[in-house]
N, C-alpha and C positions, 0 to 999 in steps of 0.2 A: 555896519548895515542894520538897519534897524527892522527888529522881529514883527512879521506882520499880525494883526488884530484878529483872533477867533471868535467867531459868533458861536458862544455856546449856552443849550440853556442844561441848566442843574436841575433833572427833576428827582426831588423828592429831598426835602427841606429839614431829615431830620438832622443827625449829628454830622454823618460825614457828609453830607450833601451841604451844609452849611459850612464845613470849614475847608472844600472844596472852592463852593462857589467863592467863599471871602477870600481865601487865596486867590484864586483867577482872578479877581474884580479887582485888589490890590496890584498886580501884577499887568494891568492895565486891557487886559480884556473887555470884549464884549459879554456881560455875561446876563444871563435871565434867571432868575431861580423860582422854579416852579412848588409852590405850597397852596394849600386849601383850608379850610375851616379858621380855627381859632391861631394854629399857626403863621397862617398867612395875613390875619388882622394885624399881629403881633409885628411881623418881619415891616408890616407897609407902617406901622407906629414907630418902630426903634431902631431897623435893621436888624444885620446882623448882628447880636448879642455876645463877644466871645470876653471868656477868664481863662486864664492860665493857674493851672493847678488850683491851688488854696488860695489864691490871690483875689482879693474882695473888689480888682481894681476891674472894668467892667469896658473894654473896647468896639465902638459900635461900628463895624461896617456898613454902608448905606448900598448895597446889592439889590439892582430892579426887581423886583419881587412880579410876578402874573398867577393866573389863576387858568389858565388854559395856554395850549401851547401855541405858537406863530405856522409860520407858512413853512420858514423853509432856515434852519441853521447850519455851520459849519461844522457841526458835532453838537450830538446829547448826549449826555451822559445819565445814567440813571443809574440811584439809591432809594433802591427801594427793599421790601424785603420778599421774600422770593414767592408768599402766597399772593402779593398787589401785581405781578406781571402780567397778568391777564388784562388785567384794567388799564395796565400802560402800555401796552400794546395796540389800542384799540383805540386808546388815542392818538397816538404816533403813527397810526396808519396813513393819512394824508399829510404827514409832516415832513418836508424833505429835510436829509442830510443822516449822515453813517451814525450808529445810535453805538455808545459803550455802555455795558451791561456792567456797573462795578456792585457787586452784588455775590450771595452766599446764592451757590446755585451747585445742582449734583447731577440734573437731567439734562445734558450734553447742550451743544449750540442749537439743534434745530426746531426744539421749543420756541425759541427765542424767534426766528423769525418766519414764523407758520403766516404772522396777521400783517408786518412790514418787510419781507423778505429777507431771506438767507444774504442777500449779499450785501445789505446795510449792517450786520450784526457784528460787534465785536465784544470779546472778553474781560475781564480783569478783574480787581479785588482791592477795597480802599484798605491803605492800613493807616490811615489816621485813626484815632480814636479819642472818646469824651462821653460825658452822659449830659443829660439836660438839669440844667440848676433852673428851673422856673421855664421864664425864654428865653434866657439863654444859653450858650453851651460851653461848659467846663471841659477842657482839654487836657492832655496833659503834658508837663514840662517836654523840652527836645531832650534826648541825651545822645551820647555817642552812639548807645545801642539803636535805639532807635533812628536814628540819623541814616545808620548803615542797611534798615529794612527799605526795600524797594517798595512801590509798588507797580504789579505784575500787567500786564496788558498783552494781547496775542491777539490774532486771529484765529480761528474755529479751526481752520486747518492748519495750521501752524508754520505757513508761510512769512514771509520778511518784505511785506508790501511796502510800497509809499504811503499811501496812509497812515500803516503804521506807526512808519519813520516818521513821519511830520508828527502825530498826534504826541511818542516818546520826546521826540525834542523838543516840544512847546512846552508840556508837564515839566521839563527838565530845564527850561530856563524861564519860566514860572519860579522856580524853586522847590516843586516838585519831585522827588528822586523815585523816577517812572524808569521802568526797563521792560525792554519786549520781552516775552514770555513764549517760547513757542509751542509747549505743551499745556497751553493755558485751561483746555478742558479739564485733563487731568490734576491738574495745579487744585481745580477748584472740588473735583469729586474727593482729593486724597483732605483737603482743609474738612470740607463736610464730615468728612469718615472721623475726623477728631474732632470736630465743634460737636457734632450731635448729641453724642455721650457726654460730653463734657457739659455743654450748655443745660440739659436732661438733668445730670447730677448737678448740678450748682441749682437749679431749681428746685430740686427735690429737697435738697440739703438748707435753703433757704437762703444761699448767698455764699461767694466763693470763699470768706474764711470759714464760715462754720462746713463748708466741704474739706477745706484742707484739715480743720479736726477732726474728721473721722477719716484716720486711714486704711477701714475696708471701704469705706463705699468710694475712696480714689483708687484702690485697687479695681475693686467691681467695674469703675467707669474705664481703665486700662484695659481690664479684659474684654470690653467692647468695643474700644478702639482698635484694640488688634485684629477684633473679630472682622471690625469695618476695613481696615486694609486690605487684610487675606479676601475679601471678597472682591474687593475691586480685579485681582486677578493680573495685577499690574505692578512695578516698582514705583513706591508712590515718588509724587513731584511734589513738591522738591525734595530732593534726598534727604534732606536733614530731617525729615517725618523716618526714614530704616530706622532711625534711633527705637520709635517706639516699637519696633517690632523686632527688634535685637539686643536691646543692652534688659540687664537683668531688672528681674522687676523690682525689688527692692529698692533701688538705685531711680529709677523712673519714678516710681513712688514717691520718695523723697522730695526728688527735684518738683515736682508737681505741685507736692502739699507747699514748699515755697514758694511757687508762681501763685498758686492760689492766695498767698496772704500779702503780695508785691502791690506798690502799688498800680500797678500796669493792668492786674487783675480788677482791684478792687475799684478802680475810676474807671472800665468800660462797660462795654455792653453785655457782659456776664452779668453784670447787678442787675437786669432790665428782667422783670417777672411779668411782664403787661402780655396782656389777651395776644397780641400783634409779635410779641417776642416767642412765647409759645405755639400761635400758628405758625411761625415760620420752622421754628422745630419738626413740627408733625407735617409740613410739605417736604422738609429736608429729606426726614425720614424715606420717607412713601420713596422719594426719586433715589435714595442710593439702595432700597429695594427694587429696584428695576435696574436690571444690566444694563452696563455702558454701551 
């Protein structure tokens, strides 16, 4: 039987919104991908632009590109970053259809739907990742590690809807390796409590290998992740984060200043020092200062 056709539009056209939409559009969807400015001149001249790692070879997808969003789709998904929600919210006010927030966010679901309603809003967190080579966008090789990362998708309250189910197995036979999430709030306050410090220190340090040489200031940024767990006041999600707040530091350490010099590090959005990469820092902040 043949999987039926989802109308989806992609807003927000940077890295993982682009290798989102290219996937769904290859995969035979309906798909819109929302961009503005000089990016969206860009996508309507060449598409989508994608390289794979170091490879100079240059694959275009041609993904409908818009500038304003339609009446009414099967699903939004939105990539954005967590200080531009305001502003897509307020477009998306008269837009029908269930909106997925795949985004760094630490101030619970009910933000999210103050301006389009609580009961259009769902969860998640993209884990593609790439940086931008020009216009287009550098990814990185699949491996087996990566293969086996999910990404996470939930409802607010952490129910096992239909929608859910539909949205998980579309992503899933897309080729996407999507799984529901049912603590997806916390999924994403416990990521925050370790992206902040970390992202913080890689800008300060000027970029994640000259972080990984100096191993106080990845100690420093340890001590603030742990500070950021203990305060959530919760066992983080997913468990594999108790590491950082159990195994010795020494050892944490180490392993760290490796991630930091992999290239898994040094090809994402840790390199990114831009005005827009630091606002989302100091909103991040602010929300995992305010109790869950």
């Amino acid at each position: 039987m043949k999987e039926a056709v989802m109308k989806l539009l992609v807003y927000g056209a940077g890295v993982c919104g682009s290798l989102f939409a290219a996937h769904m559009h290859e995969a035979g969807h309906d798909v819109s991908l929302l961009a503005r400015g000089g990016r969206l001149a860009a996508l309507r001249r060449h598409g989508i632009q994608l390289s794979e790692g170091d490879s100079p070879a240059v694959r275009r997808v041609p993904v409908p590109v818009v500038e304003r969003p339609g009446s009414e789709y099967d699903l939004i998904t939105v990539f954005v970053r967590a200080h531009q929600v305001d502003a897509v919210q307020e477009s998306l006010a008269g837009v029908r259809g269930d909106v997925l927030f795949l985004l760094n966010w630490a101030a619970g679901p009910q933000p999210l739907g103050k301006v389009i309603g609580d009961e259009r809003v769902l969860l998640g967190f993209p884990v593609s990742g790439g940086t931008r080579d020009g216009d287009a966008i550098r990814y990185r090789r699949s491996s087996f590690l990566t293969r086996r990362v999910a990404m996470p998708v939930g409802e607010p309250d952490g129910r096992t809807t239909p929608r859910l189910v539909r949205i998980v197995e579309t992503f899933r036979t897309a080729g996407i390796n999507a799984r529901a999430e049912s603590r997806m709030d916390a999924w994403l306050r416990t990521h925050a409590a370790f992206e902040v410090p970390l992202g913080q220190a890689v800008h300060a340090a000027g970029g994640p290998v000259a972080l990984a040489d100096d191993p106080d200031a990845v100690r420093d940024m340890l001590h603030r992740v742990r500070g950021n767990l203990a305060a959530t006041g919760a066992p983080p999600v997913p468990r594999a984060f108790t590491a950082l707040r159990t195994l010795p530091e020494g050892l944490l350490v180490a392993a760290l200043r490796r991630f930091l010099k992999s290239p898994t590090a040094v090809h994402s959005g840790l390199s990114d020092r831009s005005p827009a990469a630091v606002a989302e820092l100091e909103r991040l902040t602010e929300q995992l200062r305010t109790p869950a």
